[in-house]
VOKELO-465628 format. One line per field, with one value per residue (C-alpha): residue in three letters; x, y, z. Coordinates in steps of 0.2 Angstrom, whole numbers, plus 2048, in hexadecimal, padded with zeros to 3 digits. Example, Ala and Ser with C-alpha at 12.3 -4.5 7.8 and 13.67 -1.06 7.14 Angstrom:
2
resn = [ALA  SER];
xx = [83E  844];
yy = [7EA  7FB];
zz = [827  824];
This chain:
203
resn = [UNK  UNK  UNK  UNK  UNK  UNK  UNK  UNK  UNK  UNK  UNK  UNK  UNK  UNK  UNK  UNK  UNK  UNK  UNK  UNK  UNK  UNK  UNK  UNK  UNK  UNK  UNK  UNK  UNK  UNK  UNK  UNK  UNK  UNK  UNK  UNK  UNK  UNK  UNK  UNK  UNK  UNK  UNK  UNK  UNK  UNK  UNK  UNK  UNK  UNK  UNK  UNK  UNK  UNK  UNK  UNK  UNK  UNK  UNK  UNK  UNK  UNK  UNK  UNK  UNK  UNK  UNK  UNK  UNK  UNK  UNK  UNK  UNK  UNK  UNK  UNK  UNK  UNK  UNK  UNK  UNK  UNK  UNK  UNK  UNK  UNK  UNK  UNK  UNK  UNK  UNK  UNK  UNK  UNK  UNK  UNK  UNK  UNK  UNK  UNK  UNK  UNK  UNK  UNK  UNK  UNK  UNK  UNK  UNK  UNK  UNK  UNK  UNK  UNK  UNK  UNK  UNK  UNK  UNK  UNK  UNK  UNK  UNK  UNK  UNK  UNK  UNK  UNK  UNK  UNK  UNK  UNK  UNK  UNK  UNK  UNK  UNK  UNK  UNK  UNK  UNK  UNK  UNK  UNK  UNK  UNK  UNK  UNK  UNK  UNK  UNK  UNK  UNK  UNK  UNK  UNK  UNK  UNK  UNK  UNK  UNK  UNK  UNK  UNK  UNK  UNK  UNK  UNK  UNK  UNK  UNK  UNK  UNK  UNK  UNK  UNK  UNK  UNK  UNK  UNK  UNK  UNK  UNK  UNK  UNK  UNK  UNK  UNK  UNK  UNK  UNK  UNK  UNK  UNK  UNK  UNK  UNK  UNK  UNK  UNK  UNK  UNK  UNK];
xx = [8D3  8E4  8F7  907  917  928  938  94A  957  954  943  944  945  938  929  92C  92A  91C  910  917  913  923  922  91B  917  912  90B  8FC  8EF  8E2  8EB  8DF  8EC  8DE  8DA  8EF  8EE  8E1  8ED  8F7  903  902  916  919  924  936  946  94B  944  93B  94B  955  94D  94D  95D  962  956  95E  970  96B  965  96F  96B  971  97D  971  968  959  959  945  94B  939  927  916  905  8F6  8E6  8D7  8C8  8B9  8AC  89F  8A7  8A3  8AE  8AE  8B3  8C4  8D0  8CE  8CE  8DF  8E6  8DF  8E9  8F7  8F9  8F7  905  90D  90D  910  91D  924  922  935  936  927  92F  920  90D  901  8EE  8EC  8DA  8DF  8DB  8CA  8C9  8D3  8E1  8EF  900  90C  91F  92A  939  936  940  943  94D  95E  960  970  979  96F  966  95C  95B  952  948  936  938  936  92A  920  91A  90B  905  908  8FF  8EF  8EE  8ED  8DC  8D4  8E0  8DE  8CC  8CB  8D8  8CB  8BB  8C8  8CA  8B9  8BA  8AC  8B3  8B3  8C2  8C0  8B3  8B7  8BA  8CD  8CB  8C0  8CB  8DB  8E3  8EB  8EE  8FE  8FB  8F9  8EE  8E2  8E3  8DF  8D0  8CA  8CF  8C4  8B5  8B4  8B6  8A8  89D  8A2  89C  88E  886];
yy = [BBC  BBF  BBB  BBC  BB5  BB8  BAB  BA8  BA2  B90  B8F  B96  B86  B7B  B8A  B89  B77  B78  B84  B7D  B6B  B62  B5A  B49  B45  B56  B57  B62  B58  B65  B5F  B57  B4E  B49  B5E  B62  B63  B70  B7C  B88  B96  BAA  BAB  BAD  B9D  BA1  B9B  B98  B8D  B98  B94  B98  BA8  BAC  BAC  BB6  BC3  BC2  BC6  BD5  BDC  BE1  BD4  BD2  BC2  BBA  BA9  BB3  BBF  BBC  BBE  BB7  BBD  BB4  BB9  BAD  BB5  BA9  BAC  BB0  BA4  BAD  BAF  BA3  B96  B9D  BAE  BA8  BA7  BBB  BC0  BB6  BBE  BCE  BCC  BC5  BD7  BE0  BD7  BDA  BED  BEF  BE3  BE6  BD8  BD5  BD0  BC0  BB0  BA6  BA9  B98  B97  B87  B7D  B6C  B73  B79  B88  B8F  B9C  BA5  BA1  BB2  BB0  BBF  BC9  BD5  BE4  BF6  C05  C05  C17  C15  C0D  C0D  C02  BF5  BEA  BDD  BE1  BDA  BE3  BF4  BEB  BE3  BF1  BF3  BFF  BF4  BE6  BF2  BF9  BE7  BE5  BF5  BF7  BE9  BE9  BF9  BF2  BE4  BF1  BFC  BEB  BE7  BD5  BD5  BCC  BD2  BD1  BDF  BD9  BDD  BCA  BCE  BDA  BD1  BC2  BCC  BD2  BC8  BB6  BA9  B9F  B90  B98  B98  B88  B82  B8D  B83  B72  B77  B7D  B6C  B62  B6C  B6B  B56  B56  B5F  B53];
zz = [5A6  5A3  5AE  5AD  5B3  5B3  5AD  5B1  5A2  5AC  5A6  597  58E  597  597  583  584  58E  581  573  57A  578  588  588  599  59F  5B1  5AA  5AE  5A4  592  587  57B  56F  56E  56B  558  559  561  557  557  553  54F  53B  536  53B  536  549  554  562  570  562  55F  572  575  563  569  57C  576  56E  57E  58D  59E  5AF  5AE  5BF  5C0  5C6  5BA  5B1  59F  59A  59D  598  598  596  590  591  586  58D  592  588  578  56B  566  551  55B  562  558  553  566  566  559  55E  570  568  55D  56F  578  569  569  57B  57C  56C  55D  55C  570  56C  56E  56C  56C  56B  56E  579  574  57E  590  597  590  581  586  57D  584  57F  583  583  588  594  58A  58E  58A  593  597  5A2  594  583  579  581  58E  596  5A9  5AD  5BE  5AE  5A3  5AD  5BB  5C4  5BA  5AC  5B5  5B9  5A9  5A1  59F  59D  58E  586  588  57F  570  56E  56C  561  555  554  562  56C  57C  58D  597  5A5  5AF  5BE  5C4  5C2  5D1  5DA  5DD  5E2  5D1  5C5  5CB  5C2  5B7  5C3  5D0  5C0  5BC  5CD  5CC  5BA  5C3  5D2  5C7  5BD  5CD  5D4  5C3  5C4  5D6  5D3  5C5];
């Protein structure tokens, strides 16, 4: 199961802080503090912090000078239920090189695998970037990058990069469909929060 969202320049800052967990009284209920340490990230070490290196990539590009402009796009991918815990760190890296290669590896601002929730899930942060064909060069535009085509050809393509790379996981099940298309990121967390409720209840 995979979403996305889009951010403004406003956000930019807290949505780092939030994967990179630099907030310390976070209103995530879901974070196991004592699980935190086992996250980790899929960036090589940079020189720059990852701000830092959001805004150097962002002046290289040409944006709209407006508040609601989203200069920032994420998607979490969570790892299937049935694939074996020793099994997910290479379907993370696996979907880490994919986003890489359609979004291009020089737009990823940050990438971590989050294992202090309920279910482990890849957080990938990146500018939305696209040729400028009016002016040249490049330029920033979700509304481009992020299409509907782009969002129905999602899973089908990535599930055909995992069987290319050898991951056996199944992400195009068909439950994606089922529930209305891609759902945010915290439509899916209410739906984890409900499901452990219910299990809880239930015992």
């Amino acid at each position: 199961m995979a979403s996305v969202q889009k951010f403004t320049e406003k956000a930019v800052v807290n949505e780092l802080r939030h994967i990179e967990r630099k907030i310390i009284n976070s209103q995530n209920k879901d974070i196991d503090r004592t699980k935190t340490h086992l996250n980790y990230s899929l960036i090589p070490q940079r020189e720059l912090s990852s701000y830092e290196y959001f805004k150097k990539r962002k002046s290289e590009l040409s944006c709209y000078n407006r508040a609601d402009v989203k200069v920032l796009a994420g998607w979490v991918v969570t790892a299937p239920k049935e694939l074996p815990v020793e099994q997910q760190k290479i379907f993370f890296q696996t979907v880490h090189m994919f986003l890489a290669e359609r979004y291009g590896i020089q737009n990823i601002v940050e990438s971590i695998v989050h294992k202090d929730e309920s279910q482990a899930h890849l957080h990938l942060l990146f500018l939305p970037v696209t040729k400028d064909k009016k002016n040249g060069g490049e330029k920033i535009c979700a509304n481009e990058v992020i299409t509907r085509n782009d969002l129905r050809t999602f899973h089908p393509d990535l599930q055909r990069y995992l069987k290319a790379h050898g991951v056996n996981a199944t992400v195009q099940s068909g439950i994606t469909k089922k529930q209305g298309g891609n759902r945010t990121v915290k439509t899916l967390k209410l739906g984890r929060t409900r499901e452990r409720d219910e299990r809880m209840i239930s015992r």
